[in-house]
C-alpha positions in Angstrom: -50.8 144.4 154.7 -51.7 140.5 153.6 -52.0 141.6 150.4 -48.8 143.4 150.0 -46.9 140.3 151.6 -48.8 138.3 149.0 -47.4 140.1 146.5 -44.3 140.4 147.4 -44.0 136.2 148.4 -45.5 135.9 144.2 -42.9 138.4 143.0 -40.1 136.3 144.9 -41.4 133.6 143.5 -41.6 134.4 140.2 -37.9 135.3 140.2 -36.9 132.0 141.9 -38.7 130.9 138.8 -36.9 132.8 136.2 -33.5 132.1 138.3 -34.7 128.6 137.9 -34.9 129.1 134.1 -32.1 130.9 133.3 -30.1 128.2 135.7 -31.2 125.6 133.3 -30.7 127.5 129.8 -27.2 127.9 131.0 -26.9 124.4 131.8 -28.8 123.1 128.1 -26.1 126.0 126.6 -23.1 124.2 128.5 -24.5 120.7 127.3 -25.1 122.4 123.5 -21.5 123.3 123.7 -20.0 120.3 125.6 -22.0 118.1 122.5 -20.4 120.2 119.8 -17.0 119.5 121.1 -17.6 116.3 121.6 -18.5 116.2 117.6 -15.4 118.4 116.8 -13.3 116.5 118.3 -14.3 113.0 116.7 -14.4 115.2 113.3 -11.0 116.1 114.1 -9.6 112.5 115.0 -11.1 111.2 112.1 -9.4 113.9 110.2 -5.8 112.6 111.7 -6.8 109.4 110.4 -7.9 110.0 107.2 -5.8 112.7 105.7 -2.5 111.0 106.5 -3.7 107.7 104.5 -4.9 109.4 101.9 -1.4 110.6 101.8 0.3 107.6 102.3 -1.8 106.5 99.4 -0.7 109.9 97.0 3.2 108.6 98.0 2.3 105.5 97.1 0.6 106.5 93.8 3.8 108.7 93.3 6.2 106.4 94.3 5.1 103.3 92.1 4.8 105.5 89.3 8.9 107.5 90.0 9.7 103.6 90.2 8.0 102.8 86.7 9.5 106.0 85.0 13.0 104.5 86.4 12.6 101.6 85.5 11.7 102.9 81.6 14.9 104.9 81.7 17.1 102.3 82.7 15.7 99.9 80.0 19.0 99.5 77.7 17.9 98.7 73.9 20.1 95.8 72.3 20.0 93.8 68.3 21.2 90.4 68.1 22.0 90.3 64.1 22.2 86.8 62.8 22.0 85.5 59.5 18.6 84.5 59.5 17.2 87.9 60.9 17.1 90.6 63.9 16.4 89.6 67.2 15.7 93.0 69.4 16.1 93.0 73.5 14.9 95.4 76.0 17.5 95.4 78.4 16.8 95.6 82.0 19.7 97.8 84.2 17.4 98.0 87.1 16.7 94.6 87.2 20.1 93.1 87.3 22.9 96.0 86.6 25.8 94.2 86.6 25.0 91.7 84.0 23.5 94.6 81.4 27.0 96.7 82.0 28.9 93.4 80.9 26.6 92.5 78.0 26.9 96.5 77.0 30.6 96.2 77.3 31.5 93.1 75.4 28.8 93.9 73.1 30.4 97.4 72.3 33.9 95.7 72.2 32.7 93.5 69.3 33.6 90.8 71.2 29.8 88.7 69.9 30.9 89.2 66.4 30.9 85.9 64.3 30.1 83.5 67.3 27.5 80.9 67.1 24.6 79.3 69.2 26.5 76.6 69.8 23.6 75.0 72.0 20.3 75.0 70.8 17.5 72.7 72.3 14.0 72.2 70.9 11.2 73.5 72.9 13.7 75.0 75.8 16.4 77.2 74.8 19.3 78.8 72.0 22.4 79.4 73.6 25.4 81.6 72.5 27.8 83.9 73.7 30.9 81.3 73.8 34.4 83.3 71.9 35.5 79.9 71.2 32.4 78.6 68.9 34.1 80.7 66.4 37.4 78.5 66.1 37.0 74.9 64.3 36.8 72.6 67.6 33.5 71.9 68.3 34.4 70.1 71.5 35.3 72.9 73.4 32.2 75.1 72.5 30.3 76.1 75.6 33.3 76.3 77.7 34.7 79.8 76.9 33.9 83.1 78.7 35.6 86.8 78.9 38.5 85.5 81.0 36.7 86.5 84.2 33.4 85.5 86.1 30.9 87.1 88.1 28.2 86.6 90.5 24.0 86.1 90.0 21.6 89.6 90.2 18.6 87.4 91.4 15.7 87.9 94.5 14.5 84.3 95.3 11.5 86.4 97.2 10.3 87.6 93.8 9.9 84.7 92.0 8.4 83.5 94.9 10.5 80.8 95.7 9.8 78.4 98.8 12.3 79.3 101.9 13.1 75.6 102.0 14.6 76.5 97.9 16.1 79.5 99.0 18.4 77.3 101.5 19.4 74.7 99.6 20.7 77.3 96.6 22.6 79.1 99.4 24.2 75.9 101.0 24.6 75.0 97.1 26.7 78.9 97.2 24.5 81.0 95.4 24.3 84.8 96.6 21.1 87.0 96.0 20.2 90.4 96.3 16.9 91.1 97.8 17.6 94.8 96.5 16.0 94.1 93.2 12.8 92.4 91.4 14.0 89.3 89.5 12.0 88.4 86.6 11.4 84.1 86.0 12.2 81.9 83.2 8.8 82.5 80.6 9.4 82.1 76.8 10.9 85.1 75.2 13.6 86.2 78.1 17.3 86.1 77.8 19.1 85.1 80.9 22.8 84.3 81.9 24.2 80.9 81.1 26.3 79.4 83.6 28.1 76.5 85.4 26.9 77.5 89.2 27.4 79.9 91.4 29.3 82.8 90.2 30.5 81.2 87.3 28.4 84.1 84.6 30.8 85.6 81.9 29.6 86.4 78.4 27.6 83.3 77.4 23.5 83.7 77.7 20.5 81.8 76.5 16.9 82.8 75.3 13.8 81.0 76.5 12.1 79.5 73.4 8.4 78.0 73.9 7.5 77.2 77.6 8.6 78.3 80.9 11.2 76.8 82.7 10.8 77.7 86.1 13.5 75.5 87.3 16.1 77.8 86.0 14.9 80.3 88.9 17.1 81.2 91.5 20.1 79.8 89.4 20.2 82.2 86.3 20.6 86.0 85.8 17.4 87.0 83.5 18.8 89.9 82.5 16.1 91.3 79.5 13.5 90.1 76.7 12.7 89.7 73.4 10.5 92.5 71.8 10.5 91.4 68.6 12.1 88.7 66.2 10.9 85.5 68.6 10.2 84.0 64.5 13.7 83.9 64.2 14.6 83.0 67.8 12.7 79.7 67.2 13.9 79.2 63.8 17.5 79.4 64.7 19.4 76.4 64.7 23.2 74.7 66.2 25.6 76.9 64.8 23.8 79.2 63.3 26.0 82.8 63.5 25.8 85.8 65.9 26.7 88.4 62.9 27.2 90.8 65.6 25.0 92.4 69.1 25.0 96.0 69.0 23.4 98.8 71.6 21.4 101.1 70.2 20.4 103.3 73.2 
């Protein structure tokens, strides 16, 4: 009989023992899995953070480039014919619409034809775009227009103007649109002449040598020379506008 009870007490034993084991390869199983959930959930959070910016970053990408194609199609081609040569513009319609539509229209109604740069300054500017530098009173050049005015197309913000400039044009009573990208003053640009604040009509100037940086905020750049700058320098007071004409 002892040794049957011993028996017996070792096979109980032994199964405590493999209840033991089995008890603890469930629990390593239930750590395995807890572990790989852990890990499939950070993979998945990272996921969430990842995919979405790299998707902002495609919109981006796509978005720049849908702006730059835009931009390209709404470039409006221009000739300034004067007697000394062709002066070619790329205008821009995104840039400052409402000033490109006017130049387009009085361009296309001839109304350039035959007038002069009646203002023409050495290292700064040629100026033109005045009906009445076509009559014989050269007092009053400079002082005609279309018979209406209009106001600036310019974004103080990108030509990075300080806040404190920004002010003093507005008390001053310029109006901006922060709806566009302004381009500044550098050599080579043609931009609206004026007398202040919505005062633009038909006359416009080109940028010769240098930039002129205090003409931001105040004038309408509204395109720029691609071609002909030789002549745009060698142009001198009176010199004649033949004719503008839109080729696009």
């Amino acid at each position: 009989m002892g040794k049957s009870k011993r028996i017996k007490q070792q096979k109980k034993e032994q199964e405590k023992e493999q209840k033991i084991k089995e008890q603890q390869k469930k629990k390593n199983h239930t750590k395995i899995l807890v572990l790989i959930t852990i890990i499939l959930l950070i993979i998945f959070a990272l996921l969430l953070i990842i995919i979405p910016k790299n998707k902002m970053e495609e919109n981006k990408i796509e978005n720049n480039q849908t702006k730059e194609q835009n931009q390209e199609e709404k470039i409006v081609k221009a000739i300034i014919e004067t007697e000394k040569g062709d002066i070619y513009l790329d205008l821009y319609q995104s840039k400052a619409p409402k000033t490109v539509n006017n130049f387009k229209d009085l361009a296309n109604q001839d109304f350039y034809q035959n007038t002069t740069f009646h203002r023409v300054i050495e290292d700064f500017v040629i100026q033109g775009g005045d009906p009445l530098s076509k009559d014989d009173n050269p007092a009053n050049d400079g002082t005609g227009g279309p018979g209406y005015t209009f106001e600036n197309e310019i974004n103080p913000e990108s030509l990075n103007l300080p806040q404190q400039t920004i002010a003093q044009l507005k008390a001053m009573g310029y109006t901006f649109n922060y709806n566009i990208e302004s381009i500044p003053h550098e050599p080579g640009v043609i931009s609206m002449a004026n007398s202040g604040p919505k005062s633009n009509g038909s006359q416009f100037f080109i940028v010769t040598t240098s930039p002129q940086p205090h003409l931001n905020g105040k004038h309408t750049v509204f395109g720029k020379v691609t071609q002909g700058m030789e002549i745009v320098r060698n142009i001198q007071q009176d010199d004649i506008i033949k004719d503008i004409r839109i080729i696009n």
